[in-house]
C-alpha distance (Angstrom), angle and dihedral (degrees) to the residues before:
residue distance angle dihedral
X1 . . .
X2 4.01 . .
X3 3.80 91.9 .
X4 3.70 156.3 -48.5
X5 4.19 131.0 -91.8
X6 3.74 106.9 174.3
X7 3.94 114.2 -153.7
X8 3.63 139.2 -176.4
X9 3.92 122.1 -160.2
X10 3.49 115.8 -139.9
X11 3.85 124.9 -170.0
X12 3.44 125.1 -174.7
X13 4.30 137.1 153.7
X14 3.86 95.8 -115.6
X15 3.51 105.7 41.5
X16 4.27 102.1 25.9
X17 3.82 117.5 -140.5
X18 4.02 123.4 -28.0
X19 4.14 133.2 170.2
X20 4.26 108.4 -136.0
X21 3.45 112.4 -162.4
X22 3.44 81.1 -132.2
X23 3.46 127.5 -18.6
X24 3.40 128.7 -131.7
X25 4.07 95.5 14.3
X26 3.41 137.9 102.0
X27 3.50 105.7 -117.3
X28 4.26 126.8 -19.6
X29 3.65 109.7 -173.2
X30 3.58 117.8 -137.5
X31 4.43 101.1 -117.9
X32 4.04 84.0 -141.4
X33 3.55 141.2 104.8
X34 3.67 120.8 -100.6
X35 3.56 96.4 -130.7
X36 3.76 85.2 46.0
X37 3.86 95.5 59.6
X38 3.42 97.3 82.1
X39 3.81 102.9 62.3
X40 4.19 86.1 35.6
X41 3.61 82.5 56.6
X42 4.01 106.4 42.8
X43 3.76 92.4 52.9
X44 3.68 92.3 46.1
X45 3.83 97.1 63.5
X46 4.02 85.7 41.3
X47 3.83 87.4 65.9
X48 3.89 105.2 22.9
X49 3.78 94.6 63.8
X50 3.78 131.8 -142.5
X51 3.78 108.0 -5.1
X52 4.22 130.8 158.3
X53 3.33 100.2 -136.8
X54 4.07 146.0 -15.9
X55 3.91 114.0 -130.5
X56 3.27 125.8 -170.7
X57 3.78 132.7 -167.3
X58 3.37 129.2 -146.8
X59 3.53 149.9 155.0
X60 4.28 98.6 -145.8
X61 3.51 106.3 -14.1
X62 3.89 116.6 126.3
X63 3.96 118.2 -158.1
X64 3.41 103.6 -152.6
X65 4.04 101.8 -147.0
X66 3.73 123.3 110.9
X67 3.46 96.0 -134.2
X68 3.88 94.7 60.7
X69 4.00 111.9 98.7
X70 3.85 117.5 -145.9
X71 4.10 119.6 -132.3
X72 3.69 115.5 -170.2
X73 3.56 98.8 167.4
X74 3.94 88.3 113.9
X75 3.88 127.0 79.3
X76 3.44 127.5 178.9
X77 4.24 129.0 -163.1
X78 3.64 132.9 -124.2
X79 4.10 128.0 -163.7
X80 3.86 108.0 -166.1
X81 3.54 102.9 -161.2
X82 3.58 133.2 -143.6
X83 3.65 136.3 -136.0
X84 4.42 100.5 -90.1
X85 3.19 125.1 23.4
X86 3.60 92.3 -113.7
X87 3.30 96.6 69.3
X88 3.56 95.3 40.4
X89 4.22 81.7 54.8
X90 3.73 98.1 49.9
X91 3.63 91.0 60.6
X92 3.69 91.1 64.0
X93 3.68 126.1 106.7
X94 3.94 97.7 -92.0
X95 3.58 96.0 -140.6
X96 3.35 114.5 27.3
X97 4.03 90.5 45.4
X98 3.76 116.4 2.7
X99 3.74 87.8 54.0
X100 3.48 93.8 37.7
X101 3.72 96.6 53.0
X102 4.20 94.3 47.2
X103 3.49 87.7 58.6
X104 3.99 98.6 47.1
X105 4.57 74.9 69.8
X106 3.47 87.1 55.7
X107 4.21 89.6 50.0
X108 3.76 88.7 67.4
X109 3.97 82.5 -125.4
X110 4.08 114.5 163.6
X111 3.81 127.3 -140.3
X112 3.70 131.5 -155.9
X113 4.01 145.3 158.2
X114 4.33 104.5 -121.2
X115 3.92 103.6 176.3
X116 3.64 91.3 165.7
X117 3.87 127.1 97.2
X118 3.83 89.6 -94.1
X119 4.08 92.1 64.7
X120 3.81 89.9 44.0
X121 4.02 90.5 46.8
X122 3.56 86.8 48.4
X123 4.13 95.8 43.3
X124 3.85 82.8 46.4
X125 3.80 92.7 57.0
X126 3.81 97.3 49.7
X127 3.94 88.6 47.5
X128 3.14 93.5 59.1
X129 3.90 104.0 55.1
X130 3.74 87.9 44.8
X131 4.15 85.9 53.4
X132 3.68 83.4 48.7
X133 3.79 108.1 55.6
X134 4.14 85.8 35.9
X135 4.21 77.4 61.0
X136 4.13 90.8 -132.4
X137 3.93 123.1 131.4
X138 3.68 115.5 -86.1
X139 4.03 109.6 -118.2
X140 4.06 105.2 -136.2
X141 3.33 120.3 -108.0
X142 4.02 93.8 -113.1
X143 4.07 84.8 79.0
X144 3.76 98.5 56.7
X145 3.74 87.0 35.0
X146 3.90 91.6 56.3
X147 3.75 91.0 47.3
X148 3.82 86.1 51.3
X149 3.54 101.2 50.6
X150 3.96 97.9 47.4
X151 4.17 93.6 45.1
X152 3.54 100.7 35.5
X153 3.62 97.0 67.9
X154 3.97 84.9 57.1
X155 3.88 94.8 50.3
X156 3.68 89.4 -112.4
X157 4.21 101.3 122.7
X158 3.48 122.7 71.6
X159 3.59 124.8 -172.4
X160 3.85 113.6 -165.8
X161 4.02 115.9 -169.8
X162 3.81 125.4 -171.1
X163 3.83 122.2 -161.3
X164 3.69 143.9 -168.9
X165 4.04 123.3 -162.0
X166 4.20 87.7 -13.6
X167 4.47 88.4 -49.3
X168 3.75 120.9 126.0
X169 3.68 105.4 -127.2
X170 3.18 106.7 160.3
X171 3.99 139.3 32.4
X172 3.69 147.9 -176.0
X173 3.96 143.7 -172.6
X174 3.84 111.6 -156.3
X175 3.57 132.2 177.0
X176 3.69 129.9 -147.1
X177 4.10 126.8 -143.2
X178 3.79 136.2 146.0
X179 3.59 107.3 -38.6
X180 4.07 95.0 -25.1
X181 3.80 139.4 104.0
X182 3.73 114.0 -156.0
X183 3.91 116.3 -157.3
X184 3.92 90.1 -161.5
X185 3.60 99.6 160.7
X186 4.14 135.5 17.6
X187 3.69 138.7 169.5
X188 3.37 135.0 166.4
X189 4.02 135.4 -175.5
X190 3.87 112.6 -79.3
X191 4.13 87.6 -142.7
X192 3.54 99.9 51.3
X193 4.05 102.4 45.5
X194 3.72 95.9 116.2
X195 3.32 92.3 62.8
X196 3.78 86.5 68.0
X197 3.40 96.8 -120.3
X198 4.00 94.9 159.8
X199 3.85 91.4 55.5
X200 3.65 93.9 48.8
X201 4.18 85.6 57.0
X202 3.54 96.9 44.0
X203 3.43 91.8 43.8
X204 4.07 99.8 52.2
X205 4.21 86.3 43.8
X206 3.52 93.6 57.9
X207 3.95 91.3 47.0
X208 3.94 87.3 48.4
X209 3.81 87.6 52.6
X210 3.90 95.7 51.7
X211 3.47 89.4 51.0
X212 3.21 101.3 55.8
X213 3.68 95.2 47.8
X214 3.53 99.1 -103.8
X215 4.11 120.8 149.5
X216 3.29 115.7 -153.8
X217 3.75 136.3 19.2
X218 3.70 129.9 -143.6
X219 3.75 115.3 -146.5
X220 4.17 85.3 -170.7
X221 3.71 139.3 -124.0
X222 3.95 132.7 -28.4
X223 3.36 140.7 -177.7
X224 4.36 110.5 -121.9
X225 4.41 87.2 -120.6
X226 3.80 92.1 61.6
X227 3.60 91.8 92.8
X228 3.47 96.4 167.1
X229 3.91 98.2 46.5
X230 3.58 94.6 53.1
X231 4.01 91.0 51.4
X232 3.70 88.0 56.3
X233 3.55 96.3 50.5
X234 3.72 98.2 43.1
X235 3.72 91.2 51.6
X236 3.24 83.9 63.5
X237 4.13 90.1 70.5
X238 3.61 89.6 -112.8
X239 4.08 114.7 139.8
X240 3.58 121.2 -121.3
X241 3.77 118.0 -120.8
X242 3.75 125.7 -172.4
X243 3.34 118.8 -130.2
X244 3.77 125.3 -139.9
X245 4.18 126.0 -147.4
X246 3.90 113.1 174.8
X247 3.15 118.8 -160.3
X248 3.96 122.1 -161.2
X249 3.85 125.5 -172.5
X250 3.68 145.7 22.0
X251 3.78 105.3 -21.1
X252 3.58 96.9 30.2
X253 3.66 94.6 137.5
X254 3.85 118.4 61.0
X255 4.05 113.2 -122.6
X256 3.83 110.1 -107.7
X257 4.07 81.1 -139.1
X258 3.90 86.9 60.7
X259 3.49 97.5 43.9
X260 4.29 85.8 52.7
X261 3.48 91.3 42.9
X262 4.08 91.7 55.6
X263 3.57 80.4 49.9
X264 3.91 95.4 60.3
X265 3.97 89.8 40.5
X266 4.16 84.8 65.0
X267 3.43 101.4 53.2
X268 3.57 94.6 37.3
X269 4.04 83.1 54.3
X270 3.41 93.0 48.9
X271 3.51 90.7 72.1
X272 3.66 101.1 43.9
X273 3.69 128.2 103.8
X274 4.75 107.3 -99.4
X275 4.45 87.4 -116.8
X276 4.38 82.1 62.5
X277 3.20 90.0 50.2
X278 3.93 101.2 34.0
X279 4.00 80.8 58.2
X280 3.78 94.6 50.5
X281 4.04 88.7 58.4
X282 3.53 90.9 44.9
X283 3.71 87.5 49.5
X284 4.00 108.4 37.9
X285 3.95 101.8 20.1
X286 3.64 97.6 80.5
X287 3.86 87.0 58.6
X288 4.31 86.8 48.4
X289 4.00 113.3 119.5
């Protein structure tokens, strides 16, 4: 065996036949040799049949074929820790977060760890308003629930809740592996935000992380136009990394028309009722990459 280049097929009507290296993550690095790709990949598309394009999605890997395009529209964050939590604290932005998170004490808001059903049903619920006012199909609860019921077992899912007066305000979905926390999903109430609810999460994950030895956290994916997300996350200390997706064969590039038209499916959605667009994730998300 020279190395490894996991792949999922996915087939759908709009958008024909691709190979996602892997869908639905971040970032899964190919475990093969750059000058190796090129062989790993020419007898894959002699076996997988007809396909649009290969992606693949890594942090630092380079494929070394011409024909591959680069995107780098995707960056993701990363919190080295350090050995207290005080010192991990002091390197915060003092305004924007250590302030922030001394007054979420003063709130009289609650923390706790629910890795049961109930804490996912409740993360669930909060994820979905928040898909809902961003306009974007709601994914159905059967894939976070299949994610929890293979990791769980393993201690690898973590589902931090915050709460004021007895009301869920604020939710995450965090995976566990090797020495990393992944933040992969958060929401929080829309009503209750300057209470600080999203520091108050953050803030309790990271402290969960340093005590259970972890290194680094990651605060998870964005896309380079969300100005605003990236400033929160980077205030956080965390380090920018750029993500790279190559994409190799005949629809490499993305249309400008369907970029535009995702941009008139959002604020169409945004004024939809959440059951329209809890039927378009039921519908279209199992086709996702």
């Amino acid at each position: 065996m020279t190395g490894i280049l996991p792949l999922a097929q996915v087939k759908n009507f709009f958008s024909g036949s691709k190979l996602i290296s892997f869908p639905l993550t971040t970032h899964c690095e190919p475990l093969v040799e750059e000058k190796q790709f090129k062989k790993i990949y020419d007898k894959l598309i002699s076996e997988s049949g007809e396909n649009d394009f290969v992606e693949i999605r890594s942090l630092d890997y380079s494929c070394n074929m011409e024909e591959a395009s680069l995107n780098e529209n995707f960056v993701t964050h990363v919190l080295e820790l350090e050995e207290t939590e005080e010192k991990t604290f002091q390197n915060f932005h003092r305004t924007s977060v250590q302030a922030l998170i001394k007054k979420t004490e003063k709130n009289n808001l609650k923390f706790e760890i629910d890795n049961s059903t109930v804490g996912l049903k409740a993360f669930y619920s909060l994820f979905s308003d928040l898909r809902k006012r961003l306009g974007l199909p709601i994914p159905p609860y059967k894939f976070f629930h299949n994610i929890y019921t293979n990791l769980i077992k393993d201690d690898r899912v973590l589902i931090p809740i915050v709460k004021h007066e007895d009301l869920v305000i604020a939710a995450g979905f965090v995976l566990k592996f090797n020495d990393t926390f992944y933040i992969e999903y958060t929401a929080s109430d829309s009503s209750s935000l300057s209470l600080y609810p999203n520091q108050k999460l953050y803030w309790e994950i990271i402290k969960i992380a340093i005590r259970g030895g972890a290194r680094f956290v990651d605060f998870g994916r964005s896309e380079l136009t969300h100005k605003s997300l990236i400033t929160f996350k980077e205030r956080w200390n965390t380090k920018r990394k750029r993500l790279k997706y190559w994409r190799i064969g005949s629809q490499a590039e993305e249309p400008s028309s369907t970029r535009k038209g995702k941009a008139t499916f959002v604020k169409i959605n945004k004024h939809l009722p959440k059951s329209v667009l809890q039927l378009q994730g039921k519908i279209f998300y199992k086709y996702k990459g």
